[in-house]
C-alpha positions in Angstrom: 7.2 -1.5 0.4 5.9 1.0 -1.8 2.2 1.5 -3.4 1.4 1.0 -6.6 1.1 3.9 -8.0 4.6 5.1 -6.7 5.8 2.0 -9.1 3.7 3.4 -12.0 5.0 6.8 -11.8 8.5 5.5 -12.0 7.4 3.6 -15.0 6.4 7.0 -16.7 9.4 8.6 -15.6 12.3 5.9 -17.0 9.9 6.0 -20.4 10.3 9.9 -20.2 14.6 9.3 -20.0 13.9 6.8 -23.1 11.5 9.1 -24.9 14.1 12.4 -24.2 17.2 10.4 -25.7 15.9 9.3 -28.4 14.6 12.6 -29.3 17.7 14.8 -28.9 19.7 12.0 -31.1 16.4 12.2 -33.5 15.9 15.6 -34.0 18.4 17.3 -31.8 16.5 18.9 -28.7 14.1 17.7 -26.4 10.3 19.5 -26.4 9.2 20.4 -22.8 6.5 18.0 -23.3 8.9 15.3 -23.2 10.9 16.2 -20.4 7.5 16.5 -18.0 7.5 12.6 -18.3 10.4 12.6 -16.2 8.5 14.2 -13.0 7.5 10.1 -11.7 11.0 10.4 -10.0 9.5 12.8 -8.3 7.1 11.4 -6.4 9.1 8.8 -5.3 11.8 11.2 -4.2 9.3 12.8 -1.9 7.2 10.0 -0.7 11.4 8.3 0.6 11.6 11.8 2.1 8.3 11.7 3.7 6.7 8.7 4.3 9.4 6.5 4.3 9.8 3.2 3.3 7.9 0.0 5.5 10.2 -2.9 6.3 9.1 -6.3 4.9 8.4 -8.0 7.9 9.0 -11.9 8.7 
């Protein structure tokens, strides 16, 4: 349904959520640097808006 490397992205992104919370209860803020981990959602969001998913066919 979706390539690859859409998949990956996501992966970096949900470790970028992790990453931030366990910072800010850590040290008590999140650096930038962490936060930019978060940006694999957006490739997905944009390739749903553009592309589309495919439908598995039978």
């Amino acid at each position: 349904m979706f390539p690859k490397w859409v998949g990956y992205f996501l992966y970096i992104g949900s470790l970028g959520y992790l990453g931030g919370t366990i910072t800010f209860f850590l040290i008590g803020f999140v650096p930038a640097y962490v936060e930019a981990f978060t940006m694999g959602e957006l490739i997905w969001v944009l390739w749903i808006t553009i592309i589309g998913a495919k439908e598995i066919q039978k």
